[in-house]
Structures are given as C-alpha cells and as structure tokens.
C-alpha positions as CSV (number, residue, x, y, z in Angstrom):
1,X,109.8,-100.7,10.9
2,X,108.1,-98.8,14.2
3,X,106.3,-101.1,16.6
4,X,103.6,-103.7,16.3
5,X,100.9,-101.5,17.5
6,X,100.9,-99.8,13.9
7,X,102.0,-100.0,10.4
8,X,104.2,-96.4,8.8
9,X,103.0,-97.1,5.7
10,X,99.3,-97.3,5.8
11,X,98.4,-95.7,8.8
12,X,101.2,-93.3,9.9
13,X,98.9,-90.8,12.0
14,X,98.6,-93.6,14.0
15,X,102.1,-94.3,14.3
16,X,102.3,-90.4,15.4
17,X,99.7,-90.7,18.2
18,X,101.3,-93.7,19.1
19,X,105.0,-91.9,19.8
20,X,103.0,-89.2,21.4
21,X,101.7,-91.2,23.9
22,X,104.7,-92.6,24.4
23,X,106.6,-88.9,24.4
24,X,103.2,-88.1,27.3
25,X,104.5,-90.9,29.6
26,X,108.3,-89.4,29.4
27,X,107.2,-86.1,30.6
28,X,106.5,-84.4,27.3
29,X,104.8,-81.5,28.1
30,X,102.1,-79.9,24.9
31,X,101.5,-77.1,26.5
32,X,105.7,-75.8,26.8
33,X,107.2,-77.6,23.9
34,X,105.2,-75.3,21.3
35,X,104.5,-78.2,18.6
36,X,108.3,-79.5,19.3
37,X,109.0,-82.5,17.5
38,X,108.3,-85.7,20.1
39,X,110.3,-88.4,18.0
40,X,108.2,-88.4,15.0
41,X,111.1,-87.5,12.4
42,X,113.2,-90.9,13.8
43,X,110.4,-93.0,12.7
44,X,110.4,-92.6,9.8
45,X,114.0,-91.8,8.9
46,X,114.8,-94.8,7.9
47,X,113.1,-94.4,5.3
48,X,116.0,-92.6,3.5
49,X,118.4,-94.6,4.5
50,X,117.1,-97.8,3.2
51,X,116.3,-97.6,-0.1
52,X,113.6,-101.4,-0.4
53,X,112.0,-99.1,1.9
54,X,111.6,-95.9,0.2
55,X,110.6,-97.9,-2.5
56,X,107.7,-99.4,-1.1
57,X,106.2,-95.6,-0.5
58,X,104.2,-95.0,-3.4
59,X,104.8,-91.9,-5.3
60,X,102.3,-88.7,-5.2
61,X,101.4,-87.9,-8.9
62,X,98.4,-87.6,-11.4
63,X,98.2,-91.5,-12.1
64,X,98.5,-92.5,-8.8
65,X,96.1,-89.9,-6.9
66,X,93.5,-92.1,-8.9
67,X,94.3,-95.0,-6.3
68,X,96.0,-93.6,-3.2
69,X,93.8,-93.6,0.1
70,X,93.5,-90.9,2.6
71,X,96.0,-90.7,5.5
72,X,98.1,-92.8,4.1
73,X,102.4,-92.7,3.9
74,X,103.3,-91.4,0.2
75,X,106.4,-89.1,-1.0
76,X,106.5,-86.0,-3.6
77,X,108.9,-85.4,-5.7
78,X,109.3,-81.6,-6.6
79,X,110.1,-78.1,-7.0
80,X,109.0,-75.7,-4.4
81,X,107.2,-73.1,-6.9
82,X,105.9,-70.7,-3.8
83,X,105.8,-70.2,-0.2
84,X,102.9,-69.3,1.1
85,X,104.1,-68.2,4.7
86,X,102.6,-69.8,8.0
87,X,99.5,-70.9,9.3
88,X,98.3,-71.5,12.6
89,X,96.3,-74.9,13.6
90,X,95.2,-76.6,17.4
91,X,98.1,-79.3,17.5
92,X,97.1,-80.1,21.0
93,X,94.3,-80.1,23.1
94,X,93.7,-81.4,26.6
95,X,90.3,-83.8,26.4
96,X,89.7,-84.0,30.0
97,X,92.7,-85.1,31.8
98,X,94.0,-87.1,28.6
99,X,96.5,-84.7,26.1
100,X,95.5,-85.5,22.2
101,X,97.3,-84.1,18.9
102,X,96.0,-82.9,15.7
103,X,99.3,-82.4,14.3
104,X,99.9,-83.7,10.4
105,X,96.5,-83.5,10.0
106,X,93.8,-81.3,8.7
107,X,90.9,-82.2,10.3
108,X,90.6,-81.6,13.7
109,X,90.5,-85.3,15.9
110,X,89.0,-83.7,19.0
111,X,85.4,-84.0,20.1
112,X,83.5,-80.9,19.8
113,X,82.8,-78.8,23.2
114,X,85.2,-81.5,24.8
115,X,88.6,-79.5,24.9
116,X,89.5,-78.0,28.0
117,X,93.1,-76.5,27.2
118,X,94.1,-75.9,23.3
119,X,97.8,-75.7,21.9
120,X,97.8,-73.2,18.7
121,X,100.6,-73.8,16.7
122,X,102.3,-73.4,13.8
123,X,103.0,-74.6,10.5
124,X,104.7,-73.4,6.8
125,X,102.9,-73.9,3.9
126,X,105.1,-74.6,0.6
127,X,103.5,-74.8,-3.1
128,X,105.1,-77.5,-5.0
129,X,105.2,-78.6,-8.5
130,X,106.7,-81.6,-10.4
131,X,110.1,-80.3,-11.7
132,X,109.7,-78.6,-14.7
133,X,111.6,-80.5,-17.4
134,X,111.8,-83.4,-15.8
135,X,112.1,-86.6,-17.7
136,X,110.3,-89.6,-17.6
137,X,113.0,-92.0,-17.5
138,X,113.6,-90.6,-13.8
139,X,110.6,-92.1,-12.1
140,X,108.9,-96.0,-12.1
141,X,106.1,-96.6,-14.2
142,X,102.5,-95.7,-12.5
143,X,101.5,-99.3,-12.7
144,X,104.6,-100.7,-11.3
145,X,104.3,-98.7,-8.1
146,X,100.8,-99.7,-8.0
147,X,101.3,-103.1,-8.3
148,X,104.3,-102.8,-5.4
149,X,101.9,-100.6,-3.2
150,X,99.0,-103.4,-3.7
151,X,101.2,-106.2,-3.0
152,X,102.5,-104.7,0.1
153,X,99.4,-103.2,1.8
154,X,97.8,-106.9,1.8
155,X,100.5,-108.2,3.0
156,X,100.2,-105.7,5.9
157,X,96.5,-106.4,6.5
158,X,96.9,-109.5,7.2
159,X,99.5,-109.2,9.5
160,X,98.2,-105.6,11.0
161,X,97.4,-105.3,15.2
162,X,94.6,-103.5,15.8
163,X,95.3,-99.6,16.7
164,X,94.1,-98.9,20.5
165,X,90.8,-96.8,20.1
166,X,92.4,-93.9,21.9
167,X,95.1,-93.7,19.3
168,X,93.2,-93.2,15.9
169,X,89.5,-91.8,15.5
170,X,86.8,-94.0,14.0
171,X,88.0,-92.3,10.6
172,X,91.2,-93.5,10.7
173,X,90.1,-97.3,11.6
174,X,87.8,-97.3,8.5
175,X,90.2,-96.5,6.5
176,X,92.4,-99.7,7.7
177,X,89.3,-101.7,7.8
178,X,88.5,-101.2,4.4
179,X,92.2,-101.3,2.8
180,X,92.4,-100.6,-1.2
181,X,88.6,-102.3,-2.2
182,X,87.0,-100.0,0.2
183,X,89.0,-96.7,-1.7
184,X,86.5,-94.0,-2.7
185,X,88.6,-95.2,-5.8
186,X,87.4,-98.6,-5.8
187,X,85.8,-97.9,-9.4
188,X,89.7,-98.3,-10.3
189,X,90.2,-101.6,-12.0
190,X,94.0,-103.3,-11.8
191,X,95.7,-103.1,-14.4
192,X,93.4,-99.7,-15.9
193,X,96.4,-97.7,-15.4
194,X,98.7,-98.5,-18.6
195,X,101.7,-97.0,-19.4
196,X,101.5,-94.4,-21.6
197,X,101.7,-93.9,-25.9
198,X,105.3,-92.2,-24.8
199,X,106.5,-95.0,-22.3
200,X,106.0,-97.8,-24.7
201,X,107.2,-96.8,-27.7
202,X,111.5,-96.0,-28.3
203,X,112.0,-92.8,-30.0
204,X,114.1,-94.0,-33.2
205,X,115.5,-90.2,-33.3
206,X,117.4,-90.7,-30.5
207,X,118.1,-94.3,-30.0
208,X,117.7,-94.0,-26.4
209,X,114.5,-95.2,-23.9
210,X,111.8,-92.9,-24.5
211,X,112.2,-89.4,-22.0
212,X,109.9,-86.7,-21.3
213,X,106.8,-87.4,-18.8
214,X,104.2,-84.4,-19.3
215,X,101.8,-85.2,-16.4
216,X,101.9,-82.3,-13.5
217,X,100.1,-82.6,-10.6
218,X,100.9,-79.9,-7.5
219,X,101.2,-80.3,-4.0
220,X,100.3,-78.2,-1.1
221,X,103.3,-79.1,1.3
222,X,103.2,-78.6,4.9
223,X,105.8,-78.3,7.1
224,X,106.7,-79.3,10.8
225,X,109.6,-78.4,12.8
226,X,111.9,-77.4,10.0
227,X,114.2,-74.1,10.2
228,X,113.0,-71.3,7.2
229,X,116.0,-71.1,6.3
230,X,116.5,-74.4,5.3
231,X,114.4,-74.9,2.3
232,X,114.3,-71.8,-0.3
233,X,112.8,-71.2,-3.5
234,X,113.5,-73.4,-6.4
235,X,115.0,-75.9,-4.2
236,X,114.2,-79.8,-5.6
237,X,112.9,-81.9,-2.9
238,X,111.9,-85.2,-1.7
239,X,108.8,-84.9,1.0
240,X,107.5,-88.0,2.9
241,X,104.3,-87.5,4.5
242,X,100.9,-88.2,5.1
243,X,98.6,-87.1,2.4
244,X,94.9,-85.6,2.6
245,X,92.3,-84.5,0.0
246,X,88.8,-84.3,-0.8
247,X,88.0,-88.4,-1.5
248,X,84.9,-87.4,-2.7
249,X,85.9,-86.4,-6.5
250,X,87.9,-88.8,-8.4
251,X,91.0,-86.7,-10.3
252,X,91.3,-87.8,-14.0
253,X,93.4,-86.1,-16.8
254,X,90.8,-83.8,-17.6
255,X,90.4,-82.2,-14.3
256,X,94.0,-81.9,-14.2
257,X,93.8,-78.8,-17.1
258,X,91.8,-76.7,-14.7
259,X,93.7,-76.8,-11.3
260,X,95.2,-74.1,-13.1
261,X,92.2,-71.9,-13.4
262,X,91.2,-72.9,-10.6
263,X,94.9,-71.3,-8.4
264,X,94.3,-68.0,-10.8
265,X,90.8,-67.5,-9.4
266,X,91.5,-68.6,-5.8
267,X,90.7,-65.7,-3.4
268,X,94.0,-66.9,-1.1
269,X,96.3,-69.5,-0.4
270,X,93.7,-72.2,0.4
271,X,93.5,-73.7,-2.6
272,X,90.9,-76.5,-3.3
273,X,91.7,-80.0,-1.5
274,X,89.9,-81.6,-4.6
275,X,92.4,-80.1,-7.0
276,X,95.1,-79.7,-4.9
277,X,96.5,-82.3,-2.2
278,X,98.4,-81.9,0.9
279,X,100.8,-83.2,2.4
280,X,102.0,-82.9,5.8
281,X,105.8,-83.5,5.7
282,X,107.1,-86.1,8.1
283,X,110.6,-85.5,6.4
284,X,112.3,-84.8,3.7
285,X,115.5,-84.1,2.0
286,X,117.0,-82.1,-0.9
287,X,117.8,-84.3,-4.1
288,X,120.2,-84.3,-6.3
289,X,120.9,-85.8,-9.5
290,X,121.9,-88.9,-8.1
291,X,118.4,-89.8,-6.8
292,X,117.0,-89.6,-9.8
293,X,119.1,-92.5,-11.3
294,X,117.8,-95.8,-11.7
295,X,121.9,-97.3,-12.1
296,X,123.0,-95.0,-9.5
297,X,124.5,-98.3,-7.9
298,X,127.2,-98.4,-10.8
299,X,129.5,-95.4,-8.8
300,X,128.8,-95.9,-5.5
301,X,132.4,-96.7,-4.5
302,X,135.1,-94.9,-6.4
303,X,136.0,-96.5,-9.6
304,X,139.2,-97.0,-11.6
305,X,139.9,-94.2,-14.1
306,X,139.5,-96.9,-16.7
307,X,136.2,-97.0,-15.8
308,X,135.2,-93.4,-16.6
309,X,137.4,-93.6,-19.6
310,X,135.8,-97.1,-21.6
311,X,132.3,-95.1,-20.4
312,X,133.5,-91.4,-21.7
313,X,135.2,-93.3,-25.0
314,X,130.8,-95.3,-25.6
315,X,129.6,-92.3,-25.2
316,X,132.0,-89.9,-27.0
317,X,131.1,-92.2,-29.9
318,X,127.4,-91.7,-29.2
319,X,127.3,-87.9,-29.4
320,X,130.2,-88.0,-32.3
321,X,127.0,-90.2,-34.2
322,X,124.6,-88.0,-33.3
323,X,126.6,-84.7,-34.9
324,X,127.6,-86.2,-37.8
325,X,130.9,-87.2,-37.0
326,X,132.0,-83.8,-36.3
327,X,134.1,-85.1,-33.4
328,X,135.5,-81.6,-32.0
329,X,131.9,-80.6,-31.7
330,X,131.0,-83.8,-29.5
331,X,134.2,-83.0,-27.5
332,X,133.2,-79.4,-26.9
333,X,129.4,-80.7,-26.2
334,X,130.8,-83.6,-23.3
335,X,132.7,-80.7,-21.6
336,X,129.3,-78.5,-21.9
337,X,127.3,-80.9,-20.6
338,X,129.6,-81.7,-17.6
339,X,130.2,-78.2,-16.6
340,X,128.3,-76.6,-13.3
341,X,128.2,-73.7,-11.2
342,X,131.0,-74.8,-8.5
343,X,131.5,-71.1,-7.4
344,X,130.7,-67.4,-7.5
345,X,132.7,-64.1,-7.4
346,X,131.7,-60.9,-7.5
347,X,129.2,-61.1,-10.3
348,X,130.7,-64.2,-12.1
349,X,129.4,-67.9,-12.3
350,X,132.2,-69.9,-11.9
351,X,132.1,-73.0,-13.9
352,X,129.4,-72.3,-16.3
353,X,130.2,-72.9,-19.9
354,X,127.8,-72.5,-22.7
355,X,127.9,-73.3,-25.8
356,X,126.4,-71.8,-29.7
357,X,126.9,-74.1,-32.3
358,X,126.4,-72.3,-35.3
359,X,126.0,-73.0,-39.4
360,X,122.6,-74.4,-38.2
361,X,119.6,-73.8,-40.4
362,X,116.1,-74.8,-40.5
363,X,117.0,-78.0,-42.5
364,X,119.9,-79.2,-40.4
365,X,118.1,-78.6,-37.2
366,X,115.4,-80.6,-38.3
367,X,117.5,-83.9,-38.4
368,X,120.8,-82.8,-35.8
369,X,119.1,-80.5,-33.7
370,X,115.8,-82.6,-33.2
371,X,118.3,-85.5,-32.9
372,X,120.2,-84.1,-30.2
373,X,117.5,-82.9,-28.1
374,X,115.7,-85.9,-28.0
375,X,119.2,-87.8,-26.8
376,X,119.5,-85.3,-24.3
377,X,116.0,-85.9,-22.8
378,X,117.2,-89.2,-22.0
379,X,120.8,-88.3,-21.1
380,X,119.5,-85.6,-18.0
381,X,117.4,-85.6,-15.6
382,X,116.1,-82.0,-16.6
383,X,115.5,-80.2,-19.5
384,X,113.9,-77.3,-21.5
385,X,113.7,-75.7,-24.6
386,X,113.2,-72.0,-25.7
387,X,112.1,-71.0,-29.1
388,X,114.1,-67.5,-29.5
389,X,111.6,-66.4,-32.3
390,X,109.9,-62.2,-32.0
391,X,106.6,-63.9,-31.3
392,X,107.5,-65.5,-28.8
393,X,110.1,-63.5,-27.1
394,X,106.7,-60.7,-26.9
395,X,104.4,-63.2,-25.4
396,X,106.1,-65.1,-23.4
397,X,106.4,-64.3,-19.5
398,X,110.0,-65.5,-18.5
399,X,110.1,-64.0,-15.1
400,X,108.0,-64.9,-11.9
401,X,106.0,-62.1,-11.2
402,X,104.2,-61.6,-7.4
403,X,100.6,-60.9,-8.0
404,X,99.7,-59.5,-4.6
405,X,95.8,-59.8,-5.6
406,X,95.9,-63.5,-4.7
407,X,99.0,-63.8,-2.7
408,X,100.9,-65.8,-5.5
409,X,104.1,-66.1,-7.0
410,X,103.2,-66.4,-10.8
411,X,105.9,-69.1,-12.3
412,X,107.5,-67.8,-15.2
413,X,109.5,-69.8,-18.5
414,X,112.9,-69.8,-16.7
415,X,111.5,-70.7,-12.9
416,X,113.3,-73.7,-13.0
417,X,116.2,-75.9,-11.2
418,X,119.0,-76.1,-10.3
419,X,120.7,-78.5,-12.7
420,X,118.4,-78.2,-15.7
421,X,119.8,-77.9,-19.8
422,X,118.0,-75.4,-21.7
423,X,118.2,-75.4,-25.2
424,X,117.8,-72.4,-27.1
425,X,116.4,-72.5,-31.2
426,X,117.6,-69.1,-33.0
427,X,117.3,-71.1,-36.4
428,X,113.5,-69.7,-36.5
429,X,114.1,-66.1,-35.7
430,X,113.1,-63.6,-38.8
431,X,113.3,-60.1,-38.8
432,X,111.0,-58.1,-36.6
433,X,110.7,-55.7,-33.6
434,X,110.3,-56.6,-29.9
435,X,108.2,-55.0,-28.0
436,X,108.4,-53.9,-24.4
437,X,107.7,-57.7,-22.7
438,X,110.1,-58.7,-25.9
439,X,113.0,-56.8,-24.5
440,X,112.4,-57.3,-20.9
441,X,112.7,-61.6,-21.8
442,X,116.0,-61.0,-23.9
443,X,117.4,-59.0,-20.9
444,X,116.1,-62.0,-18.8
445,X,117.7,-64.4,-21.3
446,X,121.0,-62.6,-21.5
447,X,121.6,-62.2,-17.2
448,X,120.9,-66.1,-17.2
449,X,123.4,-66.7,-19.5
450,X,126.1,-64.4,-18.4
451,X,125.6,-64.8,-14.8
452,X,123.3,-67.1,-13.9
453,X,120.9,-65.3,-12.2
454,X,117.3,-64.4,-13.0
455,X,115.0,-61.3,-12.2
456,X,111.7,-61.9,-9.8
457,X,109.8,-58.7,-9.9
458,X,107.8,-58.6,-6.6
459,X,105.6,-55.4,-7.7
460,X,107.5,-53.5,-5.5
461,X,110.8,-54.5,-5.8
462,X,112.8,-56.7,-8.0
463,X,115.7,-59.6,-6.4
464,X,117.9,-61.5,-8.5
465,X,118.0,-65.3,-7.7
466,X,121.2,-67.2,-8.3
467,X,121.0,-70.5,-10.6
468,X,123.0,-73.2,-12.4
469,X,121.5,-74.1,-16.1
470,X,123.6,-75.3,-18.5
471,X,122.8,-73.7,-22.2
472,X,122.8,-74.8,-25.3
473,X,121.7,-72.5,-28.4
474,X,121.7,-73.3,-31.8
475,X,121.7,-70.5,-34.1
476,X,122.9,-69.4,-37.9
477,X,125.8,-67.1,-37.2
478,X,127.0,-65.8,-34.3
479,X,123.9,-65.3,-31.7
480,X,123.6,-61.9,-30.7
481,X,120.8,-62.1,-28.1
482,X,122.6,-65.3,-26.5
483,X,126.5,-64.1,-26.4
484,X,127.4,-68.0,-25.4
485,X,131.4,-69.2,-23.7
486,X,131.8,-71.3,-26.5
487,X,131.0,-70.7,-30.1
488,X,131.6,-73.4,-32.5
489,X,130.8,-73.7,-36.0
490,X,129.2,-77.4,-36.7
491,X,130.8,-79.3,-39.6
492,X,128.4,-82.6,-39.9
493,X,129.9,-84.9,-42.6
494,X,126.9,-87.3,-42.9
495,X,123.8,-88.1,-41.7
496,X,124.1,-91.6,-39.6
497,X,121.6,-94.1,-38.7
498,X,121.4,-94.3,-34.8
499,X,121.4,-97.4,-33.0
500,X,119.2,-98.6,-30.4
501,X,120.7,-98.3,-27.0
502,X,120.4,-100.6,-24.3
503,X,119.0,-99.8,-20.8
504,X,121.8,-100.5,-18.6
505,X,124.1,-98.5,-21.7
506,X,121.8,-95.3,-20.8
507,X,122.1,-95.7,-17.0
508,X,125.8,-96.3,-17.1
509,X,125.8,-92.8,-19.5
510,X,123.5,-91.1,-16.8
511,X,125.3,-91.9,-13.8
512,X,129.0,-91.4,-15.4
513,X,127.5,-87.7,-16.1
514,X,126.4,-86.9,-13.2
515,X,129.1,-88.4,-10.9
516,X,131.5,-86.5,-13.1
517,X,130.0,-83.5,-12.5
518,X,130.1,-84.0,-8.9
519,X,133.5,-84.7,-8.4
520,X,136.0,-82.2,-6.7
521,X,139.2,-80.9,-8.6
522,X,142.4,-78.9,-8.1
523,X,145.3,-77.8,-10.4
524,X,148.8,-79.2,-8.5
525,X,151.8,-77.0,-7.4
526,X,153.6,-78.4,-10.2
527,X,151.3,-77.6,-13.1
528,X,150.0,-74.2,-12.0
529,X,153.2,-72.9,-13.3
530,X,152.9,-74.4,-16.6
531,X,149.6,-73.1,-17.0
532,X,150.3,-69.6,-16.0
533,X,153.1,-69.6,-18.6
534,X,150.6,-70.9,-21.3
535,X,148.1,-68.5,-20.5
536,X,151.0,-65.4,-20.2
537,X,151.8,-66.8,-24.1
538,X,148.2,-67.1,-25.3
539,X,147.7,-63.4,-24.1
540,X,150.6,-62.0,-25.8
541,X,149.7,-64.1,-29.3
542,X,146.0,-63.0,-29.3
543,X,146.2,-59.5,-27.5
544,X,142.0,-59.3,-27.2
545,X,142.1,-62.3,-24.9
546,X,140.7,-61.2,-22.1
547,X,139.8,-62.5,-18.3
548,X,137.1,-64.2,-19.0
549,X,138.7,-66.1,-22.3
550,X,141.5,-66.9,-19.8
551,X,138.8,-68.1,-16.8
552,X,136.9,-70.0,-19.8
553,X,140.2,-72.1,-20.5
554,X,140.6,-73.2,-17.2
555,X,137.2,-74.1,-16.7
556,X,137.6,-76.4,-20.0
557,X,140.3,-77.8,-18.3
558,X,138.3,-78.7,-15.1
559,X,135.5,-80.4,-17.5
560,X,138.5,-82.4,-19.3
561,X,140.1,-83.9,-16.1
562,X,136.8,-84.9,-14.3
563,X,135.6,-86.8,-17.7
564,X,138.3,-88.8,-17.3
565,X,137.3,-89.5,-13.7
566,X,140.7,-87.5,-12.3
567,X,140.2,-84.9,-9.3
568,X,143.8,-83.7,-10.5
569,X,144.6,-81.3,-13.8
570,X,147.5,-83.6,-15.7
571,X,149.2,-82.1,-18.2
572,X,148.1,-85.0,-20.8
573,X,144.8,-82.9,-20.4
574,X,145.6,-79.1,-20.3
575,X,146.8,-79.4,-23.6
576,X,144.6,-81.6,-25.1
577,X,141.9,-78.1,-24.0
578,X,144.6,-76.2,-25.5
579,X,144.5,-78.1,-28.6
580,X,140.9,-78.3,-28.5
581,X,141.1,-74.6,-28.7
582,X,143.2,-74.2,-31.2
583,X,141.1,-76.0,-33.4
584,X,138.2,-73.8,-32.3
585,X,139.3,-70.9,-33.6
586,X,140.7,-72.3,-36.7
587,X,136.9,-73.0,-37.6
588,X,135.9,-69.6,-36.6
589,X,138.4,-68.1,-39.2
C-alpha cells in the first residue's frame, strides 16, 4: 500500500508530505487551494475496502494507549459526544522557495523565523467517546491487536526505505528509528496486557460469550476537508488517522477516572493531550451494525429463506429457554428486537415497537430478567439499562445540558445511539414523590418512547433530537411512566438450565439480527386488500382500536416477514401477527 518511500502504517505524516510533494510538482498551489485535499484521502482508502488491512491498524483505546507510539496510523471507534466548532492552524508555510505542510499535525514542522509566506487554515474539532453500551464481544482482545500490531511493524522495519530528510523532521525519523523498544512505553512488557476477569470467564446466566467491555477512553477528533453537514451529533463512527499525545505520562486505569475531572475543570476546549488524545482524521466512515460483527461474512450474499428460517427456529428456541418456555412472549420479544425506526411522519416513529412485559416481580426478575439481559449483552452490539426507581429518577440527569461556562455539551443517561436496546426495571419502584429533576426525566423517558426523540436544553433554548432505541421495560402491572406498543403479561412455566452456546452459534444469531433488520419490505397489490379488510373487521369488533393499534399491527407484520428473511408480507405471515394478537389480548383479559 502507497509507495516505497514510506510505510501508512507507521509513519503516515510522512506518507502525507510525500503526496504533497508530489501534488507541489503538479501545480498544487498552498496558497489558492485553502487546505484542499492534495490526494491524501486515496491513500489511505483502501483501508476500508480491504478488511486484512484495516485489521492490521491497531485500535485507539485505554489498553492500547499504553503501547501505541506517537504519529503513528490507528482508528477510533465512537460516538461523537460534542462538537467543539473550528480552529485555525498554519497548514502551509513557504520555507524559502520550498512549500512545507503542517497539516494532520499538532506541532508545528517549520523552523522558527524561517517562514516567509504562511497558509492559516482550518480545521473542526469533534469530542468522541467509546459508544456508550457497547459490548465487548464487538471488538478483538487488547492483546491480540498487540500482538498483530508487533508482528507487523517489524516486519516493516526491516523492509522500511529510508524517508528523504526534506519529508519528515528529525522527530519523525526517531520515531521510525527507534520502532516499539524505543516507545516512551518501553516499560511495557509483552504479554502484561491480559485479558480481562470479564473476557475470560463465560457468564453461566446467559450461556453466551461474555459481553459488556467497561473501559472508556475519549478522543479529541480532528477533521480535514469534510462537509459539516456530514457528521452530526450522536452519529457512530469509524476515524482513521494519525494520533498525538503527551508521550511523556504513561495512561493506566487509574488515570483514566479523572479525565473526567479533569474536562469539568477545563477553562475551554483544549483539553489536556495527556488525558485526552488526538486524532487527526485521514478518513473515516459511519458504522453500522454490521461492522461490528465478527461473522458478518455469514450474509454477505443473499441467503435462501431457509437459511433465516433454521437460524430464527435456534434462536426462537434460545429466547423461548430463557422465558421459561413462555413461547408467545419469545415471539413478541424476536419481533421487538428486530424492529427499527425505518420512517417518520408528522410526529410518529415509524417502525418502533416496544414492549412491557408485565407479572414481573423482584423475585422473577432476579432469575428471568437478569437472565435476559445478560443474553442480550451478547445478542446486540448496544445496550443500556435504566433503573425506573424515585431515587433515581430525582438524581439522575437524562438530558444533555450545554454548560456555556466551559463551552461543553454535558452528556446525559439517554445521549446514546442510534441502534441501542434500553432496558427499563419498574420491578423496584416504591411509593414516593418526584421532584422537579424527577418529572423533567419521566417526561424525557416518556418522549423517547413515544416518539423517539429526546430534549437537549441549550440554556437558551431547547431542540429535540430524533433517535432509534429499541425498549424494553419490565414492570408489575401495566407501566404507567413507560406507556409501551406492546404489553404482555409473562407466563414462565419453569425455570430451565441454559446451555453453553458456541461462538460461531452467537455470531450466526448476531448477524441474522442485524441483517434482518436491515432488509427492505413492502406489502403486494394483492395482499393490501386483504389486510385492509382485516383491519376494517378488527375496528368494528374492538371499537377503541385506534390508529396507532392499527399502525402497531402492521408494523408486527413488517418484523414477522423480515425474520423469515422475506422482503414481501405473505399471507402465511399476516395472520400468524393476527393470531399472535389474538393471543395477546386473551392474556390481558
């Protein structure tokens, strides 16, 4: 990948001064083309379409900042938390007759009292965050990308040409010279980074691979040569670039718990190299579920309904295990779980449907609930959970607040993605009074739910942001606070023993979720008429059905096609919803 003169993975500013040479002896012109992009991006594109490749970039988080060098390729994986607005930097400055470029950088390359023309421009700063929920089945092991990175960087020294002095500054050259043993983290012994208490051990609750990684490092993000508009809040993102900090402190798990102090205090957006790395974004790309999946391989050409139906019929028996064997309630929760946000009118979320399983106590929660949640963990790539108790509801801050004092977006419980399940426990909720910040989160809570949006109050306004979270609250009776799509009464017959699942079992579970929920669907000439007439004759049965009962149905329907793998409603599976409903409310009498 690139040319011989330099190596993209451990010394990519010098594959950028290199391209800008070469752009200089084209006719590039610093001084008209404002910081314009020179050929950098095509690079490293490749990158992204070649996934051995991607998968020799090491991964930016709190293990591997112990390791990584200076100036070197690496990718984030986040949520953009903040935007921070623009700053202004010399990308270009005229040394002599000779044009150099201090672009994806932080420290300037130019002799002092040398320049004789200087380019300001400009680039976006973006506050990132490892998504919140995020699992740990999603991402290789620390070690196992170290191991890769090592491998591959001495491969590379031995093979490495020699950057021309007028491309890289002595910096940079002492950085290749000295490779991984000459790291400000050389006191880094291989094999010190072990895997976790949580990544060696298999939860027996949920018979899956174990799930939830709790290590969160940030990322200062900056961006080149991108429109605005192109990223937004929220958005989940994957960002190759060159990373810079402070080498000079050595990031452990205890420093970690005050980077956020250390953002509260901070005076403005330049927030502590030492605590907080950059990275100056090359490119990047929005992910979806997909890219989080280790088996994604398994539907990467279309498969054979069969396929999605022996897959739905292991897992159906999975979740109807996990309940139980209340098998109506693992039907209702497969069409949950596979239903997303695929449209919006007016003030309606098209496509959401959440569900409140009810006749939970304290006792059955322990063993189903806990049960569930852990499975789920391992099932998505994100996911939450909310205690709905007074205390908390009061305390809690659920909505991002702008503090104007230090120019930051404070996060807030439900500042989350795109994608993410939230589970909601109303089994601990006792009598008592909320207070103002109480009623302001159950407001919060309730919007979410019934139109997927939630409130940021910016002091001096307040906008609503549009989401898609799939929810899932457990609760006594009917919840009140949470007024859910579905609500199902649970009927466990018997506590089962779980049984261990396999690896390649989970990923072919992971990917068959999400490529269901991915997949387009319609309702044929032929069968809207049907369906009308079935929902005229439910309406004139039950006259307090209403639009939304009616929308709900059809939404079910949408859920029941695509886990079978079909983009087309049959009419096998309209009434096997209709049935499914039917049965619904013969529990709720």
């Amino acid at each position: 990948m690139g040319g011989p003169a330099y190596d993209c993975l451990t010394n990519p500013l010098g594959a950028v001064r290199f391209s800008f040479a070469n752009a200089l002896s084209s006719g590039y012109d610093p001084a008209s083309s404002v910081g314009k992009d020179w050929g950098v991006a095509d690079l490293f594109l490749p990158y992204f379409s070649d996934e051995s490749a991607l998968s020799q970039v090491p991964i930016l988080d709190s293990s591997s900042i112990k390791w990584l060098q200076p100036n070197t390729l690496v990718r984030f994986r986040g949520m953009i938390q903040d935007m921070l607005g623009n700053e202004f930097y010399a990308g270009a400055c005229k040394d002599g007759s000779t044009w150099r470029t201090n672009k994806f950088s932080d420290v300037s390359q130019f002799p002092e009292g040398s320049p004789t023309d200087m380019q300001v421009w400009e680039r976006r700063l973006l506050y990132c965050v490892p998504v919140p929920g995020q699992n740990q089945w999603t991402e290789c092991s620390s070690q196992e990308l170290r191991n890769r990175f090592l491998d591959l960087t001495g491969q590379n020294r031995e093979k490495r040409v020699r950057v021309d002095e007028e491309m890289t500054d002595s910096m940079e050259s002492n950085t290749l010279e000295a490779g991984i043993n000459g790291s400000p983290f050389k006191k880094m012994k291989v094999g010190e980074a072990t895997p976790s208490t949580s990544e060696s051990q298999v939860p027996q609750s949920s018979g899956l691979p174990p799930a939830t990684n709790t290590d969160s490092l940030p990322c200062l993000v900056k961006m080149y040569d991108s429109p605005e508009s192109e990223l937004k809040l929220n958005d989940v993102v994957e960002f190759l670039g060159v990373l810079t900090f402070d080498p000079n402190v050595m990031m452990d798990t205890d420093s970690l718990d005050e980077i956020s102090d250390d953002l509260s205090e901070a005076e403005s957006v330049q927030m502590p190299s030492r605590k907080v790395p950059r990275l100056h974004c090359l490119i990047h790309r929005k992910l979806e579920t997909q890219h989080f999946l280790h088996g994604s391989s398994l539907f990467t050409e279309p498969k054979s309904p069969q396929v999605f139906k022996e897959i739905r019929e292991s897992l159906m028996k999975y979740l109807t295990g996990l309940l139980g064997d209340d098998h109506i309630a693992a039907q209702f929760l497969l069409l949950h779980l596979l239903s997303k946000v695929h449209g919006r009118v007016d003030n309606v979320a098209v496509g959401k449907l959440s569900l409140n399983l009810i006749h939970l106590n304290k006792e059955s929660m322990s063993i189903f609930g806990t049960q569930l949640s852990n499975a789920l963990k391992n099932l998505l790539p994100f996911t939450q959970s909310i205690p709905l108790t007074i205390e908390y509801l009061n305390t809690a801050s659920f909505g991002p607040k702008k503090d104007y004092g230090i120019n930051r977006l404070m996060p807030g419980v439900l500042q989350i993605a795109d994608g993410t399940h939230l589970i909601l426990d109303e089994t601990e909720l006792q009598p008592g009074t909320l207070n103002s910040v109480g009623v302001e989160n159950a407001n919060l809570l309730k919007n979410l739910l019934e139109c997927q949006k939630v409130e940021y109050d910016f002091q001096y306004y307040k906008m609503e942001m549009a989401t898609d979270v799939q929810m899932l609250i457990f609760s006594e009776g009917k919840s009140n606070i949470m007024p859910a799509d579905l609500v199902l009464p649970f009927q466990p017959a018997q506590v089962n023993s779980l049984e261990v699942i396999t690896p390649e079992t989970a990923d072919a579970w992971r990917c068959y979720l999400a490529t269901c929920k991915s997949l387009s669907h319609s309702i044929g000439q032929e069968l809207q008429q049907v369906v009308e007439n079935d929902l005229v004759a439910a309406r004139q049965t039950d006259r307090s059905l209403g639009s939304q009962d009616l929308s709900r149905l059809l939404t079910m329907a949408r859920m029941m096609s695509v886990s079978y793998g079909e983009t087309t409603l049959s009419l096998e599976h309209w009434q096997m919803v209709l049935e499914l409903e039917r049965l619904r409310k013969e529990r709720l009498k």
